[in-house]
VOPAGU-2260 file (C-alpha; in pm, 1 decimal, decimal comma):
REM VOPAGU-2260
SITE   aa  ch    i         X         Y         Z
SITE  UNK   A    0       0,0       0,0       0,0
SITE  UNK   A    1     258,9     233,6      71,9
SITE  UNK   A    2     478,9     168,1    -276,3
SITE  UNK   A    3     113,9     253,7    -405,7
SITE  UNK   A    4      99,1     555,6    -215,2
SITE  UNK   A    5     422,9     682,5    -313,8
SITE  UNK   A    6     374,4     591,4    -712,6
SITE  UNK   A    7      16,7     790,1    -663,3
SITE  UNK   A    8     200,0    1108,1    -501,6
SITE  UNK   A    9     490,8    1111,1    -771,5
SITE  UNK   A   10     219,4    1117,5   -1055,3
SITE  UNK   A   11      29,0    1395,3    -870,2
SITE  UNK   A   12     363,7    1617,4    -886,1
SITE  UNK   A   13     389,3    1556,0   -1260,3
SITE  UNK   A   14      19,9    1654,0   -1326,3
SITE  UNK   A   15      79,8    1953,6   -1107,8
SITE  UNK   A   16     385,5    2052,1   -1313,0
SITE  UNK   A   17     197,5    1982,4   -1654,6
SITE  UNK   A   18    -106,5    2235,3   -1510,1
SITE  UNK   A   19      94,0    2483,2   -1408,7
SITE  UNK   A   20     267,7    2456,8   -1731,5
SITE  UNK   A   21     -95,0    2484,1   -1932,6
SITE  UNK   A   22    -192,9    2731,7   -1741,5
SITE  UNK   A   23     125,5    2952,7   -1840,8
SITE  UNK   A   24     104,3    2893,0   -2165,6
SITE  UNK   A   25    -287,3    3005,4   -2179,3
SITE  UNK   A   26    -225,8    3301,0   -2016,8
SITE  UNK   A   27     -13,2    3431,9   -2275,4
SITE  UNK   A   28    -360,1    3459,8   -2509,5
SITE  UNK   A   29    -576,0    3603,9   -2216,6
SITE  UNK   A   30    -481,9    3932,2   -2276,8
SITE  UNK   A   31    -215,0    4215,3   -2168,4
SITE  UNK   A   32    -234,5    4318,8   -1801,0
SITE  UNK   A   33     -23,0    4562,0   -1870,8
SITE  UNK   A   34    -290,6    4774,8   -2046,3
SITE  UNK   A   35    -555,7    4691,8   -1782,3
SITE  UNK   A   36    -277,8    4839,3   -1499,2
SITE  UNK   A   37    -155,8    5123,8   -1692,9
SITE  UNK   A   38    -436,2    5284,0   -1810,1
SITE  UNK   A   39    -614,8    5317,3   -2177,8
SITE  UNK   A   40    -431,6    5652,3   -2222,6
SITE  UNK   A   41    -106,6    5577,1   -2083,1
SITE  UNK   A   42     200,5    5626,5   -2302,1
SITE  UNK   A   43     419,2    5335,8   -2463,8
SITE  UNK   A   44     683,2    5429,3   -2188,2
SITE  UNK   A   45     456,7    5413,2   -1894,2
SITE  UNK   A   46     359,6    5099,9   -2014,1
SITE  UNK   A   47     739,7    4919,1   -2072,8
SITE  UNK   A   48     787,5    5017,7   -1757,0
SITE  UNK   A   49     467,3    4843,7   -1630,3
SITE  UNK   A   50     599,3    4544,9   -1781,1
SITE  UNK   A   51     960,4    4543,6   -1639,4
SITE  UNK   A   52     822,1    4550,6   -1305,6
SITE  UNK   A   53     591,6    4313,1   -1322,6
SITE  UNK   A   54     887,3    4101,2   -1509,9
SITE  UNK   A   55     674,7    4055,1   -1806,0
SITE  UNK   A   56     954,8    4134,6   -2032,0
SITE  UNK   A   57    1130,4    3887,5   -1986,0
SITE  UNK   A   58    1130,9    3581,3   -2196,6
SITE  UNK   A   59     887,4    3272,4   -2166,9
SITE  UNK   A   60    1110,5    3044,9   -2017,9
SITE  UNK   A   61    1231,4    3238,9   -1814,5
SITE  UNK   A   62     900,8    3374,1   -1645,0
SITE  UNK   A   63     772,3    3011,3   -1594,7
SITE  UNK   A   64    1120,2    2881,1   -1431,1
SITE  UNK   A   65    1141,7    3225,7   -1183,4
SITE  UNK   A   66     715,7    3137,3   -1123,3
SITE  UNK   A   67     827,7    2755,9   -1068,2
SITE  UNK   A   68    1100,9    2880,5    -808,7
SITE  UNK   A   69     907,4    3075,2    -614,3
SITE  UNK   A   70     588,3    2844,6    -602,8
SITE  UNK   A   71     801,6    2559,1    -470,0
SITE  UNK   A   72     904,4    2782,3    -203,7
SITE  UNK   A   73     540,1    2891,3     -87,7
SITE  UNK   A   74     553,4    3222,8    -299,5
SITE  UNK   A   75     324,8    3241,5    -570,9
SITE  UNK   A   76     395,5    3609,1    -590,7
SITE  UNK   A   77     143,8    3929,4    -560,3
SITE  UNK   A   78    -138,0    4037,3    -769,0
SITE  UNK   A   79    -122,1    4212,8   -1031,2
SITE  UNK   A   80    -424,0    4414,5    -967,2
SITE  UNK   A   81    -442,5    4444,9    -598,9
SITE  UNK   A   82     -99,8    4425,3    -503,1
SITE  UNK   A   83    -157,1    4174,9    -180,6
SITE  UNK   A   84      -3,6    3821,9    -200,9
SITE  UNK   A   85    -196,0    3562,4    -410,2
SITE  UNK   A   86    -236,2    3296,0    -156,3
SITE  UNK   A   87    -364,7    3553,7     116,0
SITE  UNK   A   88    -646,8    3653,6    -201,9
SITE  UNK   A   89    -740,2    3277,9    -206,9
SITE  UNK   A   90    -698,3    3205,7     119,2
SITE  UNK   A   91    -983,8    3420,5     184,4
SITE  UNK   A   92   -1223,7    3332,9     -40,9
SITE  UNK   A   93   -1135,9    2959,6     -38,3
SITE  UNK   A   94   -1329,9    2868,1     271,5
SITE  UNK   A   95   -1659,8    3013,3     130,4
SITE  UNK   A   96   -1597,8    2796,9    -148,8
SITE  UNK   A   97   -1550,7    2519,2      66,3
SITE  UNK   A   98   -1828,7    2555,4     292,4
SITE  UNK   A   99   -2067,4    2586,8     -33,5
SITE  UNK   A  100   -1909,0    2226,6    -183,9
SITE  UNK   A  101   -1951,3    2010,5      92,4
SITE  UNK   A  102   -2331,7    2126,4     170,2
SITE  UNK   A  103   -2374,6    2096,2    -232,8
SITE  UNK   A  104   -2221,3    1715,7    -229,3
SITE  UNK   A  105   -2377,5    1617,8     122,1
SITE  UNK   A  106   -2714,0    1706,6     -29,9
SITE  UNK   A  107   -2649,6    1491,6    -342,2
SITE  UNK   A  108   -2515,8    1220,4    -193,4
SITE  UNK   A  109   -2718,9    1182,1      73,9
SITE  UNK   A  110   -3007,6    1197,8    -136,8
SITE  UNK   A  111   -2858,6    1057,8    -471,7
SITE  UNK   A  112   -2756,4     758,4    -321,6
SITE  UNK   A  113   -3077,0     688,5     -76,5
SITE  UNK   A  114   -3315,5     731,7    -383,0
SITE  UNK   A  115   -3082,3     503,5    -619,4
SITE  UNK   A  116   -3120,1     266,6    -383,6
SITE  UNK   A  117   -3464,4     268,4    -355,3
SITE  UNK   A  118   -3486,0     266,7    -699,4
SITE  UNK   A  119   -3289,1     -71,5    -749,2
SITE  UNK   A  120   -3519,9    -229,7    -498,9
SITE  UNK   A  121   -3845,8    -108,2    -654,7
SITE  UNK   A  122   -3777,0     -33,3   -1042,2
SITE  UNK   A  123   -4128,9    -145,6   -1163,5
SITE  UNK   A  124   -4297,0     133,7    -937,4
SITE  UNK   A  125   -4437,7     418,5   -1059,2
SITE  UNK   A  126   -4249,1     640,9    -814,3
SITE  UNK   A  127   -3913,6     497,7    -933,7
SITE  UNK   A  128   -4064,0     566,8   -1301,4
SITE  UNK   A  129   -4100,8     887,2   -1193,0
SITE  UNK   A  130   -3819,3     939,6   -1015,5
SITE  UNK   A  131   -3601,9     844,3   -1358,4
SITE  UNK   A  132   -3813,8    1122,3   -1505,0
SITE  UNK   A  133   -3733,5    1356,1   -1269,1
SITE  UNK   A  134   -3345,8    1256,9   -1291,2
SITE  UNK   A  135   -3356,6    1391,5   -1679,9
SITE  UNK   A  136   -3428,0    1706,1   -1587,6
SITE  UNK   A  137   -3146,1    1698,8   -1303,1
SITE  UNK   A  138   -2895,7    1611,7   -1549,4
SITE  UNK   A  139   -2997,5    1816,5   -1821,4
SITE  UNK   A  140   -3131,3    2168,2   -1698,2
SITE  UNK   A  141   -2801,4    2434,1   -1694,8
SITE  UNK   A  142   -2728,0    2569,5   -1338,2
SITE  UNK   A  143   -2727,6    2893,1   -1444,5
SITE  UNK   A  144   -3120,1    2863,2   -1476,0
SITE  UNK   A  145   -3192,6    2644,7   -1167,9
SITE  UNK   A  146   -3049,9    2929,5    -951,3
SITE  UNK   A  147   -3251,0    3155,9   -1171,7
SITE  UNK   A  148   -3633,0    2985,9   -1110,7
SITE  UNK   A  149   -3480,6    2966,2    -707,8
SITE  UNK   A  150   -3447,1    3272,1    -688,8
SITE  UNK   A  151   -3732,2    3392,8    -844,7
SITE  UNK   A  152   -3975,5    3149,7    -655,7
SITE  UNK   A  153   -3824,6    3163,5    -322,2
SITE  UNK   A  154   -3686,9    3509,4    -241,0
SITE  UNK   A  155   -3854,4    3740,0    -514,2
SITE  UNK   A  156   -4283,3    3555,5    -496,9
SITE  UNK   A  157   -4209,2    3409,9    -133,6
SITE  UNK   A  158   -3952,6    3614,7      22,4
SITE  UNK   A  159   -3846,4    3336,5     227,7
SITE  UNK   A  160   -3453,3    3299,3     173,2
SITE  UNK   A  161   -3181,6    3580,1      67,8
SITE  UNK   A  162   -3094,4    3598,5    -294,5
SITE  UNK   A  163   -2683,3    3666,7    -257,0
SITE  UNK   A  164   -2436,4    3684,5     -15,7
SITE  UNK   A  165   -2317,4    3451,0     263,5
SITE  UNK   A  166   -2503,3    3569,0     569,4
SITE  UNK   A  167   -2362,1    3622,2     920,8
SITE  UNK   A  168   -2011,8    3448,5     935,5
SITE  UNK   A  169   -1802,7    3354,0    1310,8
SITE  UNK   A  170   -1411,9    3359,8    1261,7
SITE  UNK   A  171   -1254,4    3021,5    1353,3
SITE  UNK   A  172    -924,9    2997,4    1451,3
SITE  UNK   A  173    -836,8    3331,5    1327,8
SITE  UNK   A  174    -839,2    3197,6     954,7
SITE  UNK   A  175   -1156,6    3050,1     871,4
SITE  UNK   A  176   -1497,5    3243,4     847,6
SITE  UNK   A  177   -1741,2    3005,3     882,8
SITE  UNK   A  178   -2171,5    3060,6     774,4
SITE  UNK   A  179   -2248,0    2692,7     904,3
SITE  UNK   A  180   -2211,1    2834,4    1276,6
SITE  UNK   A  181   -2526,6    3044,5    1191,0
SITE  UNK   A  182   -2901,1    3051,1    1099,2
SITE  UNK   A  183   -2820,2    3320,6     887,4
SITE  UNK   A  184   -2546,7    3176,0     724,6
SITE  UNK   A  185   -2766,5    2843,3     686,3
SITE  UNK   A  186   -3047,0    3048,6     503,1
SITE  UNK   A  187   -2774,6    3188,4     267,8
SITE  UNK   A  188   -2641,2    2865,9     157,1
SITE  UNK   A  189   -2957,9    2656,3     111,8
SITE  UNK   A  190   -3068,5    2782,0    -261,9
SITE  UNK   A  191   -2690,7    2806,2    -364,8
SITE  UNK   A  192   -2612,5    2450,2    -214,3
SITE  UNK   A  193   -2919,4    2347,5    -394,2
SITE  UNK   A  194   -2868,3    2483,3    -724,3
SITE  UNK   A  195   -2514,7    2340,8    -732,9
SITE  UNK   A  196   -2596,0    2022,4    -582,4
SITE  UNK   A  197   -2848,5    1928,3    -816,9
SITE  UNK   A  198   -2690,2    1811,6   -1144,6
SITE  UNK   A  199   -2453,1    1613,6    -872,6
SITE  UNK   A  200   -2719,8    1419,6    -731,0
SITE  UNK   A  201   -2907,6    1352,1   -1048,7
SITE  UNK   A  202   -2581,0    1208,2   -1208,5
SITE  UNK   A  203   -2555,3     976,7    -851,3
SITE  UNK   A  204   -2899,6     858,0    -797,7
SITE  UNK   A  205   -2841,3     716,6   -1157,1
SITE  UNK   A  206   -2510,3     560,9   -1100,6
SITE  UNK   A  207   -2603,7     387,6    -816,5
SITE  UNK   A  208   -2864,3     273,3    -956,5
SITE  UNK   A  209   -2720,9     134,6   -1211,1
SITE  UNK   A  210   -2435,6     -44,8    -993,3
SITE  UNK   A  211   -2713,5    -148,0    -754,9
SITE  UNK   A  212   -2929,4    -325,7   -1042,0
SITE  UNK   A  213   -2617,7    -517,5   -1122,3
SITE  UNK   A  214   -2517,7    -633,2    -776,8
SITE  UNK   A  215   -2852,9    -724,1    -674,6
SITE  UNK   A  216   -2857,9   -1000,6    -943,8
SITE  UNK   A  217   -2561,0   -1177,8    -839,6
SITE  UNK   A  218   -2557,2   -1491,9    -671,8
SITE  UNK   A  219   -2461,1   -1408,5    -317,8
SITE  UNK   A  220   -2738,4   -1153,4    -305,6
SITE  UNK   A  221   -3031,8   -1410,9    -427,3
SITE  UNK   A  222   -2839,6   -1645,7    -122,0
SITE  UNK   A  223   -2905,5   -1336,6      90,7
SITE  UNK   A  224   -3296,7   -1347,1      33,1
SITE  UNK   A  225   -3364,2   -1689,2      21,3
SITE  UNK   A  226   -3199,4   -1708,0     407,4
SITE  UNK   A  227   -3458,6   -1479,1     467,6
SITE  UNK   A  228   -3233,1   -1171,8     568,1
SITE  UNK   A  229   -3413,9    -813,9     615,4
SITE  UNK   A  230   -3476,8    -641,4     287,5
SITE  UNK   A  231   -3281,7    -339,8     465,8
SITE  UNK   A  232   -2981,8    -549,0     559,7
SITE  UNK   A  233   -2987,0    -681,3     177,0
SITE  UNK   A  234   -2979,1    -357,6      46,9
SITE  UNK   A  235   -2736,7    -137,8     241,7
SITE  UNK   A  236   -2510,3    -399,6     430,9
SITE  UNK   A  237   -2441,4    -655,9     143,3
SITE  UNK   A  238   -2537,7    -486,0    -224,8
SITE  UNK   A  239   -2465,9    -139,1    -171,2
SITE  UNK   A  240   -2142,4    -149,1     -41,7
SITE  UNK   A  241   -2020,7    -390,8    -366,9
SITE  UNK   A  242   -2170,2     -89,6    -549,4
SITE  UNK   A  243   -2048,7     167,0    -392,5
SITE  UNK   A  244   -1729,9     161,6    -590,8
SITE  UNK   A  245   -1808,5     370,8    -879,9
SITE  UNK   A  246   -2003,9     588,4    -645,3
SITE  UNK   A  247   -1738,4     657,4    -450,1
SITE  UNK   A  248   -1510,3     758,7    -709,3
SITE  UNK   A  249   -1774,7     986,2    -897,1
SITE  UNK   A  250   -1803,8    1133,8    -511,5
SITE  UNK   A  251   -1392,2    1232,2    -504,0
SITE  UNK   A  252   -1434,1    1385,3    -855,6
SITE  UNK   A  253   -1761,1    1593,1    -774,2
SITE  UNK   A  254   -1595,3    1756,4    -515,2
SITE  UNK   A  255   -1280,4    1851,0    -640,8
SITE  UNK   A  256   -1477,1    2012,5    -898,0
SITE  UNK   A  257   -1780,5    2169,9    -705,8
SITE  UNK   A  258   -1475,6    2325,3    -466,9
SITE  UNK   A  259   -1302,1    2440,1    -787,2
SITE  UNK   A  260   -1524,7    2514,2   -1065,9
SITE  UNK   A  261   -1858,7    2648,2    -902,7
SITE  UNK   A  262   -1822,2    2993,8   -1116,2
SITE  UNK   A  263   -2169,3    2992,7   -1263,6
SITE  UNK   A  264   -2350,1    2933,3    -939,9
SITE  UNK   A  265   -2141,5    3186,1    -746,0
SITE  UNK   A  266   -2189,4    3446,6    -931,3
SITE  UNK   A  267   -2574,3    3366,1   -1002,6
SITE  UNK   A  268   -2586,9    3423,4    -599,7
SITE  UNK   A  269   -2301,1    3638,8    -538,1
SITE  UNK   A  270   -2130,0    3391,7    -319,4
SITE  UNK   A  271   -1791,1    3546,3    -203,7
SITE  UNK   A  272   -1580,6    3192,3    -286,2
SITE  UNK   A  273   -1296,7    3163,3    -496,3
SITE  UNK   A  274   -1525,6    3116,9    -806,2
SITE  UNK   A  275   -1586,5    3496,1    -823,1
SITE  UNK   A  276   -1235,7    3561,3    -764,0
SITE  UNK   A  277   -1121,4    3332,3   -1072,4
SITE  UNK   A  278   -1385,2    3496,0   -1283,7
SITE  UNK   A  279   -1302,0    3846,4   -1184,0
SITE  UNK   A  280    -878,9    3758,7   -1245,6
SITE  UNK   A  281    -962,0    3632,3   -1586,3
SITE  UNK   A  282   -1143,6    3966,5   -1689,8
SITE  UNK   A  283    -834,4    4179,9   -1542,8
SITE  UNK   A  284    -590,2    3909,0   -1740,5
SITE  UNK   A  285    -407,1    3829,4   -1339,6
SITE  UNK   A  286    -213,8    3555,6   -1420,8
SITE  UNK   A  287     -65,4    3518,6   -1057,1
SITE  UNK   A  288    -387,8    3493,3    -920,0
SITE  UNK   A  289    -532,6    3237,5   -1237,9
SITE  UNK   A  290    -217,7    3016,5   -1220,9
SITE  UNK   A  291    -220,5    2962,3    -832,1
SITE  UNK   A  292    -592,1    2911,5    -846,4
SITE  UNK   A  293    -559,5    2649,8   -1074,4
SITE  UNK   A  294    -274,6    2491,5    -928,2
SITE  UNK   A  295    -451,5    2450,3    -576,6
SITE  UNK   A  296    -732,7    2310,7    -748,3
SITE  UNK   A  297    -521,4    2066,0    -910,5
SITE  UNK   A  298    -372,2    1983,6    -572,9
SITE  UNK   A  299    -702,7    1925,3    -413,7
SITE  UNK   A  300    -856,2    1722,0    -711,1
SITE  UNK   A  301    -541,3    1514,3    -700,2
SITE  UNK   A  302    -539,8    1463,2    -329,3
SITE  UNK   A  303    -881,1    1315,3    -354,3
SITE  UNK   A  304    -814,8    1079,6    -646,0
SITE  UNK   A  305    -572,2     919,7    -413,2
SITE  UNK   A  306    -764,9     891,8     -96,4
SITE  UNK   A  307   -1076,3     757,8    -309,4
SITE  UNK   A  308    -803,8     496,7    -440,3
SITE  UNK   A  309    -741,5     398,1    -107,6
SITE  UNK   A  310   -1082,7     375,5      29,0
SITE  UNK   A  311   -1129,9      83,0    -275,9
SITE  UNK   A  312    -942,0    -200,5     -52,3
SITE  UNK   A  313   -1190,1    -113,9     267,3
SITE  UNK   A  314   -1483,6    -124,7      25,7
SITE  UNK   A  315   -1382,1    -433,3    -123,0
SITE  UNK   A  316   -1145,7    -649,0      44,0
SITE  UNK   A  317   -1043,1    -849,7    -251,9
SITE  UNK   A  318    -877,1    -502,2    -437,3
SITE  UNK   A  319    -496,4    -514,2    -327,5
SITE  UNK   A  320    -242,4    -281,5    -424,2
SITE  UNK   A  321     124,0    -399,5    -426,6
């Protein structure tokens, strides 16, 4: 396990070298920041000497090597645009982000999985009929417009839950402002939880579903029913956990990429999380502030690969890694 381990961590430095290099390269087509920090009507001088001190004339290699060198060392240099250190910009937006992604993927897997389950067991039923129906329009309406009829049917006709922000927060540990602490925060996060949670749990209710059909027509489970064994005990004891493989790993994905990638919903609902910061360093071309974002999400997404890897030989005893 721990040869495995150590293989799994050496790949995750080469994809994080590979991103960061992508991400370098892209940024040379996002646009000048030089123009957006000098001014429209600043002169050709003003702006050479923009890009001397940002280092930007300097050649390609040689930008990517000095942004290497500094990463590895914790520094992934200021902003462009504000001027503060990139990692203190993310740091602070990051647990919003957070906070948002795990009440998203909570809500889908709690709810994917229960009703894929239920599902398996019934599938004749007209509520599991249903239910399949339902799941279409899961997978297949855009966020953008799920936050959209939320909003409109819950804070503008009903008035009964904020339409942006994140609510009253309580400062943990000095670092980490936290809206779960609160009933304010909890009525902040609810529709945007919802809205991002959504396509998530539609894609899981039908995965497990799927891996559930196929377990509960093997052998040992048929053996299971005929000793006469509680249809509850059947399901979640003995079929789901054989199914939960694929699950699982479509869980360590999800989250990597609700924590990462949840631009559309943040904005829809003004959620202060890194999403809106991304967004808002792409307009102003801040590469310091694009490239570190998209390293950390790398990190994160890799990090979870490997611990869903792991959890594979406690789910099924017979996977062994050597």
């Amino acid at each position: 396990m721990s040869s495995y381990i150590g293989r799994r961590i050496l790949q995750g430095i080469i994809v994080l070298f590979l991103v960061s290099f992508i991400a370098f390269i892209i940024f040379q087509y996002l646009g000048d920041p030089v123009m957006t920090l000098a001014g429209r009507y600043a002169t050709q001088a003003q702006r050479e000497e923009v890009r001397q001190s940002l280092g930007l004339d300097k050649p390609f290699y040689v930008q990517y090597f000095n942004f290497l060198k500094n990463a590895m060392q914790g520094n992934f240099g200021m902003s462009y645009v504000t001027r503060v250190p990139v990692l203190n910009l993310i740091a602070e937006r990051l647990p919003a982000s957070i906070e948002l992604a795990f009440v998203a993927e909570s809500f889908a897997v709690i709810m994917g999985v229960s009703l894929g389950v239920f599902v398996s067991a019934n599938p004749k039923s007209i509520m599991s009929k249903f239910m399949m129906t339902g799941s279409l329009f899961g997978v297949s309406l855009p966020t953008f417009l799920v936050g959209i009829l939320l909003i409109y049917i819950f804070s503008i006709k009903l008035g009964i839950m904020p339409s942006s922000g994140r609510g009253e927060t309580i400062t943990i540990l000095n670092f980490w402002r936290s809206g779960l602490l609160t009933i304010d925060g909890w009525k902040h996060i609810i529709l945007p939880a919802f809205t991002l949670g959504m396509f998530q749990m539609a894609l899981l209710f039908r995965i497990t579903r799927g891996a559930m059909l196929e377990v509960l027509s093997a052998e040992y489970i048929r053996t299971a029913w005929a000793k006469g064994l509680r249809g509850r005990m059947v399901l979640f004891k003995h079929a789901l956990r054989n199914a939960l493989i694929p699950v699982v790993t479509m869980i360590g994905l999800q989250f990597g990429q609700l924590i990462g990638f949840a631009i559309v919903t943040e904005s829809i609902f003004q959620w202060p999380g890194a999403g809106n910061l991304l967004l808002n360093s792409l307009y102003e071309s801040d590469f310091p502030v694009v490239a570190t974002y998209v390293i950390i999400v790398a990190l994160i997404v890799v990090f979870l690969n490997v611990i869903v890897d792991i959890s594979y030989a406690f789910l099924n005893p017979k996977i062994r890694y050597k």
